[in-house]
Each structure stands twice: as C-alpha cells, then as structure tokens.
FISE-616249 format. One record per atom (N, C-alpha, C, O): residue number from 1; residue in three letters; x, y, z; atom name. Coordinates in pm, 1 decimal. Atoms other than C-alpha are relative to their C-alpha. Example, Ala and Ser with C-alpha at 12.3 -4.5 7.8 and 13.67 -1.06 7.14 Angstrom:
+-----+-----+----------+----------+----------+----+
|   i |  aa |       xx |       yy |       zz | at |
+-----+-----+----------+----------+----------+----+
|   1 | ALA |     89.0 |   -119.0 |      0.0 |  N |
|   1 | ALA |   1230.0 |   -450.0 |    780.0 | CA |
|   1 | ALA |     90.0 |    120.0 |      0.0 |  C |
|   1 | ALA |    193.6 |    118.1 |     66.5 |  O |
|   2 | SER |    -82.0 |   -119.0 |     -6.0 |  N |
|   2 | SER |   1367.0 |   -106.0 |    714.0 | CA |
|   2 | SER |    -77.0 |    109.0 |     73.0 |  C |
|   2 | SER |    -26.1 |    219.8 |     89.9 |  O |
+-----+-----+----------+----------+----------+----+
END
This chain:
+-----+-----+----------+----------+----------+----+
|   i |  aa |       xx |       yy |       zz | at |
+-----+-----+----------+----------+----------+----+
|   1 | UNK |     79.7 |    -10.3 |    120.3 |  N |
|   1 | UNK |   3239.5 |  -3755.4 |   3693.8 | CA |
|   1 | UNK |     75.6 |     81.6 |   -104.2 |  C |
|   1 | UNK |    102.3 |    201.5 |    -95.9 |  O |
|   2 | UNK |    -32.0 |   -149.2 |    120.8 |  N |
|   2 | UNK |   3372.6 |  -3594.4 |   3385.6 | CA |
|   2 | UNK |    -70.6 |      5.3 |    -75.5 |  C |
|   2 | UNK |   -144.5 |    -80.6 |   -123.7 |  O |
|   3 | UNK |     77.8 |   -112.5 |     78.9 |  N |
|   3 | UNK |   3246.2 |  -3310.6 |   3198.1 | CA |
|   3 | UNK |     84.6 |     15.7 |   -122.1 |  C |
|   3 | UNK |    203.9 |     -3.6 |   -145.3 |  O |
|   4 | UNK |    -97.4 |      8.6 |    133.6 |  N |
|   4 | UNK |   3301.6 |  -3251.7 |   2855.4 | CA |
|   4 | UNK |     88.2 |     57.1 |    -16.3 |  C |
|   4 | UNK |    175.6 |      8.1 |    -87.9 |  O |
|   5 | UNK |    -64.1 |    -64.1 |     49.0 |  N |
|   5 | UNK |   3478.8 |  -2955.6 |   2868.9 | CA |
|   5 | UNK |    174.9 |    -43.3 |     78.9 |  C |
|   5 | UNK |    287.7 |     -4.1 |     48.7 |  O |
|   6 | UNK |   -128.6 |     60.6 |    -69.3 |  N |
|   6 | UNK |   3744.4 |  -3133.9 |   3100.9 | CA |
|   6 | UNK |     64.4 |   -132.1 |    -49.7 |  C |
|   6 | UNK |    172.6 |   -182.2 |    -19.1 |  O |
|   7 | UNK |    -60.2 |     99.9 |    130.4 |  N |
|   7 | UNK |   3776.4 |  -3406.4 |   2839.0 | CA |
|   7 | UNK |    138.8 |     -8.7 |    -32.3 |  C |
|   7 | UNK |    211.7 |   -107.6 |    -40.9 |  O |
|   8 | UNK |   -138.7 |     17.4 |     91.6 |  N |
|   8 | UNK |   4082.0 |  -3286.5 |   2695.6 | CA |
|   8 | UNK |    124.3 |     -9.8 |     54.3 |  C |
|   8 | UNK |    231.8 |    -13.0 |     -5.7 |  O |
|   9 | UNK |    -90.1 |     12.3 |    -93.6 |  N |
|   9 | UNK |   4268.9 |  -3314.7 |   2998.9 | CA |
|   9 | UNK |     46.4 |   -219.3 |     -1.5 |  C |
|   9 | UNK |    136.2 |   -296.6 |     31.7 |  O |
|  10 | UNK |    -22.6 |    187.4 |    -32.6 |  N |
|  10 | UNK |   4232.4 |  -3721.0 |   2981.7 | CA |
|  10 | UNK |     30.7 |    -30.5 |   -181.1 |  C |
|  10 | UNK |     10.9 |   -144.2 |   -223.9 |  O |
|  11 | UNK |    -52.9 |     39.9 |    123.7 |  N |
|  11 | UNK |   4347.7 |  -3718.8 |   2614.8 | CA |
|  11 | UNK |   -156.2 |     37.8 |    -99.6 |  C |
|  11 | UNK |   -245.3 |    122.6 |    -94.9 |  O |
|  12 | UNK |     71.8 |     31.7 |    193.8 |  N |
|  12 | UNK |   4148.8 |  -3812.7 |   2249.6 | CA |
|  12 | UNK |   -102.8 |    -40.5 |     72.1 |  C |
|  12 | UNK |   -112.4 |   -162.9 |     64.2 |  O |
|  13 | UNK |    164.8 |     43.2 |    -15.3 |  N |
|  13 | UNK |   3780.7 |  -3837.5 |   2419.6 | CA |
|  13 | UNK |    -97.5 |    107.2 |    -64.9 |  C |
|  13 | UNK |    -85.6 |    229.1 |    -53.5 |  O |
|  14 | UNK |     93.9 |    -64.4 |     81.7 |  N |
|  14 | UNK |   3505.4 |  -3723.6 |   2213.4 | CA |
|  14 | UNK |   -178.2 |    -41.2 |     55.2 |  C |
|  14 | UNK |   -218.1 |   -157.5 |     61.5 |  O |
|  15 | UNK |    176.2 |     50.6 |      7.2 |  N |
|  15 | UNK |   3093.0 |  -3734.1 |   2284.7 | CA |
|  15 | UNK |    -73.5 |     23.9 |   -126.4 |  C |
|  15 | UNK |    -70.1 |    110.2 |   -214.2 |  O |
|  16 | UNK |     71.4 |     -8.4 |    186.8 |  N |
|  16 | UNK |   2842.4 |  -3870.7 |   2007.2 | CA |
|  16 | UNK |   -112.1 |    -34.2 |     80.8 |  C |
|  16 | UNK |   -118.2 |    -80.2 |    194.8 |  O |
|  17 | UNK |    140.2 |     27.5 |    -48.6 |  N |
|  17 | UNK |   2479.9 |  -3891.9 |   2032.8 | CA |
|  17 | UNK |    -54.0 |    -36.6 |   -157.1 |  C |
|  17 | UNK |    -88.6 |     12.8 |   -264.4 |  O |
|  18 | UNK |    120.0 |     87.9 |    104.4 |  N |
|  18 | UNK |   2332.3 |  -4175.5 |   1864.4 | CA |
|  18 | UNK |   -124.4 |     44.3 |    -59.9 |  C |
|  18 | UNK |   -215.6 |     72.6 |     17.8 |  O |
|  19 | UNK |    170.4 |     11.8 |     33.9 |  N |
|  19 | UNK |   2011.1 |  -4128.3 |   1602.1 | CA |
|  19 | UNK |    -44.6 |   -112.4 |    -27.7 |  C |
|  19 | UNK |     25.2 |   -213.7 |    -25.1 |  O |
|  20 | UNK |     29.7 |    125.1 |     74.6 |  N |
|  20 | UNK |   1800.8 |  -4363.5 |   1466.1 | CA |
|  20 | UNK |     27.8 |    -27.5 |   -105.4 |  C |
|  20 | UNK |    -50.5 |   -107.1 |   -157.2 |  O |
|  21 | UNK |    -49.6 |     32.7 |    120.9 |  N |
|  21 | UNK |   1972.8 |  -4386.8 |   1170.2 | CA |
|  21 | UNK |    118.5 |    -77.6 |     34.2 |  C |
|  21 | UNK |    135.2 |   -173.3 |    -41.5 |  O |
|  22 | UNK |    -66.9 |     62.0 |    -75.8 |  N |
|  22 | UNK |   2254.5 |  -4511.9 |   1381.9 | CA |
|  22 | UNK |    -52.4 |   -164.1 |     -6.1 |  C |
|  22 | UNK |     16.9 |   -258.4 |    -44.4 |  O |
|  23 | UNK |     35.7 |    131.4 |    -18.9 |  N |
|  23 | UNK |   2070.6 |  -4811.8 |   1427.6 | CA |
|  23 | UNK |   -104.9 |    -59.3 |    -46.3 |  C |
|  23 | UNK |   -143.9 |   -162.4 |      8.6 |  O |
|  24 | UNK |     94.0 |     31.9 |    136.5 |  N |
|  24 | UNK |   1818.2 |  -4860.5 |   1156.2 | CA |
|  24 | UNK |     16.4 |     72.9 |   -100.8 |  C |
|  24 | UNK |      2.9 |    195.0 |   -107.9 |  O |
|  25 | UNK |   -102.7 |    -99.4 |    100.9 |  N |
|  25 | UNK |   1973.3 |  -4777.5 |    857.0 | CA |
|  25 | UNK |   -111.9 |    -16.7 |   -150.0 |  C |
|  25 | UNK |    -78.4 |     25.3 |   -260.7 |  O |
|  26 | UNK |     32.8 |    -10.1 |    138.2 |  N |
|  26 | UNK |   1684.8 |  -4858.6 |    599.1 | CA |
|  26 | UNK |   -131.4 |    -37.2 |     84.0 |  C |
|  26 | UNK |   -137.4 |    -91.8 |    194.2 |  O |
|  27 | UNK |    161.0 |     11.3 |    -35.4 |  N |
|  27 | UNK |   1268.2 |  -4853.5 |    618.9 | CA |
|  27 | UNK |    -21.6 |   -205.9 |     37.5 |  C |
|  27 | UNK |    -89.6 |   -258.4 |    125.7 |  O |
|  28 | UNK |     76.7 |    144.8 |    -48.7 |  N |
|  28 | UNK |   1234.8 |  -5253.8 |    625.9 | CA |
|  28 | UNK |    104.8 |    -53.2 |    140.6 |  C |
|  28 | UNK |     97.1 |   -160.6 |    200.3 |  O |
|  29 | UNK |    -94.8 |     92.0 |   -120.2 |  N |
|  29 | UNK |   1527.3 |  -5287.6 |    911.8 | CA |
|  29 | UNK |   -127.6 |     70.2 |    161.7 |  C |
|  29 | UNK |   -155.0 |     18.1 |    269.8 |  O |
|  30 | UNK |    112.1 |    -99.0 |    -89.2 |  N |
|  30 | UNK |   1249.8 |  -5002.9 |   1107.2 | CA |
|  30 | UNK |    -77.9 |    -29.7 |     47.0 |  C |
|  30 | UNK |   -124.7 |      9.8 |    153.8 |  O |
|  31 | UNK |    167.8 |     23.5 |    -38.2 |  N |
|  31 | UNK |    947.7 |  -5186.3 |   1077.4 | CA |
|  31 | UNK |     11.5 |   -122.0 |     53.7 |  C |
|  31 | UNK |    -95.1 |   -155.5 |    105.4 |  O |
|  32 | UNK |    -60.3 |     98.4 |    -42.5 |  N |
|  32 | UNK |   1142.8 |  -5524.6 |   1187.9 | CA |
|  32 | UNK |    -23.3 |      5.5 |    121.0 |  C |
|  32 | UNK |   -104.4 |    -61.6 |    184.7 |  O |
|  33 | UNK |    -35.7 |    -27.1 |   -117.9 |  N |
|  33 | UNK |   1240.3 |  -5394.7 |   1470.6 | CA |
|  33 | UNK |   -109.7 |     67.1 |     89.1 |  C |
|  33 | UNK |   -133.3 |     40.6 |    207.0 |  O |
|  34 | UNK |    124.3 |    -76.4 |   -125.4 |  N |
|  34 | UNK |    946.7 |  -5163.3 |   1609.3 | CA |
|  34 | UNK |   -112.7 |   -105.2 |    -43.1 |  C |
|  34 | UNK |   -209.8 |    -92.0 |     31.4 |  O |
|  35 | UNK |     86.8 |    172.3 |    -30.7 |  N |
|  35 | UNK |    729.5 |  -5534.6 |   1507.3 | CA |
|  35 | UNK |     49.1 |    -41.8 |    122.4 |  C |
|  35 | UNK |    -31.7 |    -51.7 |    214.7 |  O |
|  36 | UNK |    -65.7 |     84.5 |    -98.6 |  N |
|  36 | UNK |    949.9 |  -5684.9 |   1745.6 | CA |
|  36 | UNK |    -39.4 |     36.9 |    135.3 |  C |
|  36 | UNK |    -99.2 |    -40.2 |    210.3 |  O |
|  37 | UNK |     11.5 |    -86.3 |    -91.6 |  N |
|  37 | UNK |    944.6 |  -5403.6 |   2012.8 | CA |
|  37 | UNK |   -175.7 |    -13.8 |     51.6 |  C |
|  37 | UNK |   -218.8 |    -44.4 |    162.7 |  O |
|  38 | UNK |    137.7 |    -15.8 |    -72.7 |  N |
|  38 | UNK |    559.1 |  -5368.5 |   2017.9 | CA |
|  38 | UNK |    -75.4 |   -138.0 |     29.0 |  C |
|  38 | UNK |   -189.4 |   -129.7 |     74.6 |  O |
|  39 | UNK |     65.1 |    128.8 |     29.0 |  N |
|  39 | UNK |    477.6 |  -5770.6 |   1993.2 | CA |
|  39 | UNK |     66.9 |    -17.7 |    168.9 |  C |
|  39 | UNK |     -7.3 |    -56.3 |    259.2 |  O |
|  40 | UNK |    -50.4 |     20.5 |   -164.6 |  N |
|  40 | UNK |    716.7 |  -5781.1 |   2347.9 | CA |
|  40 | UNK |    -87.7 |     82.4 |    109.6 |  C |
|  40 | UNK |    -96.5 |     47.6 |    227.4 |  O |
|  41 | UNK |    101.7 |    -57.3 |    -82.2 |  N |
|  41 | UNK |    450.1 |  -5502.4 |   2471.6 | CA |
|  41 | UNK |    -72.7 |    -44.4 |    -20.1 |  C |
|  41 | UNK |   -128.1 |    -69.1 |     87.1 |  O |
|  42 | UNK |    176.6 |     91.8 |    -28.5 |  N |
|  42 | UNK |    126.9 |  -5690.2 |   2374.1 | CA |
|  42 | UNK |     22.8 |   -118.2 |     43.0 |  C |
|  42 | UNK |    -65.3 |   -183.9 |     98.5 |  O |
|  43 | UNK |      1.7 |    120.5 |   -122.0 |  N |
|  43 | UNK |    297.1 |  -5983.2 |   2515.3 | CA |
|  43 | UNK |      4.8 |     11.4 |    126.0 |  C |
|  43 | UNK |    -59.4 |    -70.9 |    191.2 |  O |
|  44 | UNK |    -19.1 |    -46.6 |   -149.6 |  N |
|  44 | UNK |    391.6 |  -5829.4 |   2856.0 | CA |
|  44 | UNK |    154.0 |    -51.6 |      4.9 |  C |
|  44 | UNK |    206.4 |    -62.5 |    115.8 |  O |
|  45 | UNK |   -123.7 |      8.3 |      3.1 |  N |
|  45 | UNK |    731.0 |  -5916.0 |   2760.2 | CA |
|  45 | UNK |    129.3 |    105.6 |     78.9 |  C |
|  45 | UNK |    235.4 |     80.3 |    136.0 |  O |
|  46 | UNK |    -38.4 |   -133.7 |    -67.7 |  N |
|  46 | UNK |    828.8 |  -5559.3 |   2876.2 | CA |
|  46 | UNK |    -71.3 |     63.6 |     49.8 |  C |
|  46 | UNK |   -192.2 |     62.1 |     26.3 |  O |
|  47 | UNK |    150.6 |    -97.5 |    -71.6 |  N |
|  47 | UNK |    674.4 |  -5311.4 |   3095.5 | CA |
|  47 | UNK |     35.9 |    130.7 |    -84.2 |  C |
|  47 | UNK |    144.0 |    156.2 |   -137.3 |  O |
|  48 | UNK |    -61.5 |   -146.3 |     21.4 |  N |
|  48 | UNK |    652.2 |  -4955.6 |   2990.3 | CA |
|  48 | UNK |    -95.4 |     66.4 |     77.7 |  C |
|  48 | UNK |   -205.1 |    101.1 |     34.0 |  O |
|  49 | UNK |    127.7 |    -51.5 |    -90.9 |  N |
|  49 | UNK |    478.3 |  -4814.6 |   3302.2 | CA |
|  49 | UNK |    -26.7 |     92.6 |    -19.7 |  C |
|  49 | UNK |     57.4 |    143.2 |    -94.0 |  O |
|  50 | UNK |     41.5 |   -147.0 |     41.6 |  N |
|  50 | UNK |    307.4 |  -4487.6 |   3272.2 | CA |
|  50 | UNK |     18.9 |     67.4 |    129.3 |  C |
|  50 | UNK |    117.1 |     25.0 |    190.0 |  O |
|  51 | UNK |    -71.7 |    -82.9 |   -137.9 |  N |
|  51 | UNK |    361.1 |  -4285.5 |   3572.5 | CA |
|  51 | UNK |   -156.8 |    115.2 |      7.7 |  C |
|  51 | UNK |   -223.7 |    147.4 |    105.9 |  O |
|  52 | UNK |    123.5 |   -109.9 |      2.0 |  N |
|  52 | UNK |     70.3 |  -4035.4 |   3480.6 | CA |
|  52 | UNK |    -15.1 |    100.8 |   -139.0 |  C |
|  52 | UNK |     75.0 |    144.9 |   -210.4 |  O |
|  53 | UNK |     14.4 |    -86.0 |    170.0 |  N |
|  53 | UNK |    -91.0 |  -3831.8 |   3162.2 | CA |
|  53 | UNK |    -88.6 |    122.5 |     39.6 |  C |
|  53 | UNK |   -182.8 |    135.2 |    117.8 |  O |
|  54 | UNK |     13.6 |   -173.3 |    -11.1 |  N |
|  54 | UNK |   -137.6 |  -3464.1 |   3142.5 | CA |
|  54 | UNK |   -101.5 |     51.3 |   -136.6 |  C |
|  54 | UNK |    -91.7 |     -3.7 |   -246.3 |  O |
|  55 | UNK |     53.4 |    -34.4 |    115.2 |  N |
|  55 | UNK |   -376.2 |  -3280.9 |   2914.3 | CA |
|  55 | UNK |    165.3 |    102.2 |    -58.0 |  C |
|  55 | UNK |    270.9 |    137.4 |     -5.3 |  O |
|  56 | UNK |   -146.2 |    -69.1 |    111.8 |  N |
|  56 | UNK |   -124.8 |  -3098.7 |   2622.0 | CA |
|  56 | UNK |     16.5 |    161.7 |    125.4 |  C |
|  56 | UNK |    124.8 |    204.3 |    165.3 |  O |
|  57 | UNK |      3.9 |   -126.5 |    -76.3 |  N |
|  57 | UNK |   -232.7 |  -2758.3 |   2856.0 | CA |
|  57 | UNK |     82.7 |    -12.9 |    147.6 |  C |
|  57 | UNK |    101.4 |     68.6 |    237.9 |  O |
|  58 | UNK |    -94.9 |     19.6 |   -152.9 |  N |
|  58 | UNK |    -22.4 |  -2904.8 |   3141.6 | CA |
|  58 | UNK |     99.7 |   -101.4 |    -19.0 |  C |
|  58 | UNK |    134.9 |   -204.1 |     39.1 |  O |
|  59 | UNK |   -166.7 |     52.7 |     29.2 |  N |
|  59 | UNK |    286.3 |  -2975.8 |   2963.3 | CA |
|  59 | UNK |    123.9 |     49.6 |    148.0 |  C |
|  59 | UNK |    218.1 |     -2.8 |    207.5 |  O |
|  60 | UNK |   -122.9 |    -74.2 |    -96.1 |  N |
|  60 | UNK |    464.5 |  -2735.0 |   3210.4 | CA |
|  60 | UNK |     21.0 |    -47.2 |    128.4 |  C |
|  60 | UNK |    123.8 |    -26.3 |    192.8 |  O |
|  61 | UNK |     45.0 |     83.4 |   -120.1 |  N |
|  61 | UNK |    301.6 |  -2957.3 |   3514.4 | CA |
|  61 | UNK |     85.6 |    -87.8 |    -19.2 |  C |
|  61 | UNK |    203.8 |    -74.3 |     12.2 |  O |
|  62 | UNK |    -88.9 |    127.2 |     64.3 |  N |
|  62 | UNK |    426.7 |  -3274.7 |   3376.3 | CA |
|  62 | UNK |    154.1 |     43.4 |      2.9 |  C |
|  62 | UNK |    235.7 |    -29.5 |     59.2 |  O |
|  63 | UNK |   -171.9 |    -12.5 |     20.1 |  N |
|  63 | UNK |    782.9 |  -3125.6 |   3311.3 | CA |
|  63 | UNK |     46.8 |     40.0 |    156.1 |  C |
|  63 | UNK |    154.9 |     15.6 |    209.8 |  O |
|  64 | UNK |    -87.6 |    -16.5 |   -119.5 |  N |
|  64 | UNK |    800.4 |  -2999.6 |   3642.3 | CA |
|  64 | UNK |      3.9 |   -140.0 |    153.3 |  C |
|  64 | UNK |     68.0 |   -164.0 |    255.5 |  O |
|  65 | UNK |     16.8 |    127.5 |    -91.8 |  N |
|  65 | UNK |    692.4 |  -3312.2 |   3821.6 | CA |
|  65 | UNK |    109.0 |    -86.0 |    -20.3 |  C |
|  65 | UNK |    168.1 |   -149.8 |     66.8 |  O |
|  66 | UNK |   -149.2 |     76.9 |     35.1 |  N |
|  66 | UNK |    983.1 |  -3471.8 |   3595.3 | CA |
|  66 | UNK |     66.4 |     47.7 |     75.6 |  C |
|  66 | UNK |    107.4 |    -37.1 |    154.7 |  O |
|  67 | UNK |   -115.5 |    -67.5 |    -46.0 |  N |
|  67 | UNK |   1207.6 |  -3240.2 |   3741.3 | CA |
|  67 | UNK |    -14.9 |    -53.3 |    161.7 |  C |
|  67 | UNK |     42.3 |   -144.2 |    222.0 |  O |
|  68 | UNK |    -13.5 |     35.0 |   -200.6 |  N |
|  68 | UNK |   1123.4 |  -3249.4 |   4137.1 | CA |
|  68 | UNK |    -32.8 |   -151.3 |     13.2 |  C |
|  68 | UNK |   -113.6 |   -188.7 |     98.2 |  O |
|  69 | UNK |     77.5 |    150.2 |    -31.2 |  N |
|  69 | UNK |   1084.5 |  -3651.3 |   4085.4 | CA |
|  69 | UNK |   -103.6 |    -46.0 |     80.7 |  C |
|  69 | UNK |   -112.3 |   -140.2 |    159.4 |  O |
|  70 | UNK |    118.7 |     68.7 |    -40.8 |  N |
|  70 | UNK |    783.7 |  -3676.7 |   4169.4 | CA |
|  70 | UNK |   -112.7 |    -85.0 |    -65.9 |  C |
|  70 | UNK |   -233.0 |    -99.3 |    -44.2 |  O |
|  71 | UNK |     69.5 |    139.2 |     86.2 |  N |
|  71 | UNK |    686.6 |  -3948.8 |   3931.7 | CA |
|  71 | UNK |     87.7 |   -110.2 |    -55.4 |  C |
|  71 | UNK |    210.0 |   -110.9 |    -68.8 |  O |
|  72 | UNK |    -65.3 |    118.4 |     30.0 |  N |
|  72 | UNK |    753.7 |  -4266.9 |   3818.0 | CA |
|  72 | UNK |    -40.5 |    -85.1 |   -150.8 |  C |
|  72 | UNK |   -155.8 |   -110.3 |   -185.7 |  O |
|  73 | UNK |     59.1 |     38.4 |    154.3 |  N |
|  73 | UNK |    739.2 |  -4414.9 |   3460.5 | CA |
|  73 | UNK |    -24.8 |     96.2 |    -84.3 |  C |
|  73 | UNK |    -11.9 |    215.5 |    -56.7 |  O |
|  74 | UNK |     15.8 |    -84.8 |    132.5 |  N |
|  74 | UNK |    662.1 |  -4277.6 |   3137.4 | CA |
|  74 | UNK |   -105.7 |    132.9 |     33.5 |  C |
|  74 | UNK |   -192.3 |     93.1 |    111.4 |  O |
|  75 | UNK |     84.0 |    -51.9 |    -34.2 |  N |
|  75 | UNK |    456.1 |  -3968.4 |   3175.0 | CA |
|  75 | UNK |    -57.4 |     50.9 |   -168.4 |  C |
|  75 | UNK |     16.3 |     87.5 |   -260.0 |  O |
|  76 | UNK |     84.1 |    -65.3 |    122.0 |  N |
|  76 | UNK |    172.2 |  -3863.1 |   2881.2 | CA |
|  76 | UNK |    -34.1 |    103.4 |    -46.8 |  C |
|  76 | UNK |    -94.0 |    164.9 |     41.4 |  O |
|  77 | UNK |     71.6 |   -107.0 |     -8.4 |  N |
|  77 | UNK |     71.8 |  -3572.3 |   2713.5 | CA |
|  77 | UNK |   -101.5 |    -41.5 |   -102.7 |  C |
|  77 | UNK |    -79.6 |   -107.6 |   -204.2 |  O |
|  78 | UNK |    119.6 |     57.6 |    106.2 |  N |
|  78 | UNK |   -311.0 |  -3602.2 |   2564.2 | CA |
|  78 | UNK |      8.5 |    135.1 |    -32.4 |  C |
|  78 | UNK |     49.4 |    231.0 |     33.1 |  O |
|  79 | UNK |     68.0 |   -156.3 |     90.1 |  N |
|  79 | UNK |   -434.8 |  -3323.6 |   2283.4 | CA |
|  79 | UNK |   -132.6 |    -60.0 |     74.6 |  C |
|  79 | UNK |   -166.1 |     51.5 |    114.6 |  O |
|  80 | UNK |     88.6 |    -16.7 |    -54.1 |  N |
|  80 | UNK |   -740.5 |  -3436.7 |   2454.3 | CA |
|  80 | UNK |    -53.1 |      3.9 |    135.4 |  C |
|  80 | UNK |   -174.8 |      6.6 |    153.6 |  O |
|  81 | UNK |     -9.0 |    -27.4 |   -107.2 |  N |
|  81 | UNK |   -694.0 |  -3405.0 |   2801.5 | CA |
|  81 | UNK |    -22.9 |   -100.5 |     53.2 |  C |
|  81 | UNK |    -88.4 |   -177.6 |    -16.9 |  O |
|  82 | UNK |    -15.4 |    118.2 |    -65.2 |  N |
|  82 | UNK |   -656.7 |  -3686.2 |   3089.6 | CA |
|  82 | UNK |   -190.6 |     -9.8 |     68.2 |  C |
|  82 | UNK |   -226.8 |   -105.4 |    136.9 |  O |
+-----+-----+----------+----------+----------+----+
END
C-alpha cells in the first residue's frame, strides 16, 4: 500500500480530492444530473440501502457502529429521532 508521505520515493505522485465543482461545473449541469440520479432511485434502478437511523442525540452511536462494522448501508441521522 502506499502512503503519502512515502510518495516521493516512487517519483512525481501527487493526491487530489475531487469536489463537486470537479464535476458539475455550472447550476443547470447540477440539476441534470441529481434529476437523473434520483429518477434511477424512484425507479429502483439503484439501491441505496439504509443500514439504520439514529436520532441527531446518537450521532456518537452511529459513528461508532461505523467504526466496529457493525452495519451495513447508509446509516441516518433524524433531528427528530428514529
């Protein structure tokens, strides 16, 4: 695996982290595209499973369940609680 800071041993490698400006570069290319995106979720085109939703007060739950994988899929946080 390499690490960044061992990069410079294998020459001219650099890390970039894509935004969304990267890849929607103007408001009507935005709304194109997240049309597209959410019309493939109300079709069932894609899944986006949920894994489980947390009230906002058990953010720290949720993050640690990420961590010790003990979930699967997207996980939620409600301001109004699960």
């Amino acid at each position: 695996m390499l690490r960044p800071r061992g990069s410079a041993a294998h020459g001219s490698l650099f890390l970039t982290r894509p935004t969304l400006n990267d890849h929607a570069t103007d408001p009507a290319e935005l709304l194109g595209r997240s049309a597209e995106l959410f019309g493939w979720l109300r079709d069932g085109e894609i899944d986006a499973s949920v894994g489980g939703t947390y009230p906002l007060e058990e953010a720290a739950h949720a993050h640690r369940d990420l961590q010790q994988r003990r979930s699967t899929g997207k996980l939620l946080l409600s301001p109004e609680g699960s």
